[in-house]
C-alpha positions, 0 to 999 in steps of 0.5 A: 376263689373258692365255690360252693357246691350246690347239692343236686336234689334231680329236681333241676334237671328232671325237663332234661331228662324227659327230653332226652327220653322222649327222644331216645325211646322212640329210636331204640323202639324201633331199633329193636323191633328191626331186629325182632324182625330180621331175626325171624326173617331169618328164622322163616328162611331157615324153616323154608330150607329144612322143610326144603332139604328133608321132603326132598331127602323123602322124595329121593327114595325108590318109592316116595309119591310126590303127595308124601313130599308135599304132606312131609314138606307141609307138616315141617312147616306147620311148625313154624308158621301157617303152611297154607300161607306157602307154595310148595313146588317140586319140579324136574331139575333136569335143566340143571343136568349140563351144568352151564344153567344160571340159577339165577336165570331160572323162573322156578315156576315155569319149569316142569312139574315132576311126578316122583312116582314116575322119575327114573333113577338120577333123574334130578328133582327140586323141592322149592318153598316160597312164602310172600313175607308179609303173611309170616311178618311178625310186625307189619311190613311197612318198609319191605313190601312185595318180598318173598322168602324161599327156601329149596333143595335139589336131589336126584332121584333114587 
């Protein structure tokens, strides 16, 4: 009744191990590189926002040119990332004015360009900052293709 116990020396279940291994690395690799991943998304979304919101705090004031919130807008976002990789837009927002516009419903592009130098006062303004993922992607995009990440900010002119 009574059993012996064998000693394991790990020599009898070394081929266990490499197996398991073999089949847990690979998962957690990739894992971890979505969160890498995720996280500097987020991290580029945030970067697009804050460039967003203080060229278009810039922009509000009395004598601020549009040349001065592109140049404000492309120096923060030089230190993220490759400014020339993003499209900065800063159009007239007065389609915003009535308050029943859907900014869903919006194509940014097509609204007008605003000329700050020429704004009246209240006149409402958007600064958006859009960027195509894949040239800011820390590992290539094999899962999110054709995504593009934006920040904006809009604010009446002073």
């Amino acid at each position: 009744m009574l059993r012996k116990h064998r000693q394991s020396d790990g020599k009898q279940r070394s081929g266990a191990v490499t197996v398991e291994m073999a089949v847990v690395i690979p998962v957690f690799a990739m894992f971890l590189a979505g969160i890498m991943e995720f996280g500097h998304a987020y991290l580029i979304i945030g970067t697009l926002n804050a460039a967003a919101r203080q060229s278009a705090r810039l922009g509000a004031a009395q004598d601020a040119t549009t040349a001065a919130t592109q140049a404000r807008c492309t120096a923060i976002l030089n230190a993220g990332f490759d400014a020339s990789e993003a499209t900065i837009m800063i159009k007239d927002a007065s389609v915003f004015d009535d308050g029943t516009t859907n900014p869903a419903s919006i194509d940014y592009a097509s609204l007008p360009d605003a000329t700050l130098e020429n704004m009246e006062t209240r006149d409402m303004f958007i600064v958006r900052v859009v960027v195509p993922y894949d040239s800011v992607a820390l590992l290539p995009p094999f899962w999110a293709k054709n995504i593009t990440l934006s920040g904006q900010s809009v604010m009446r002119h002073e």
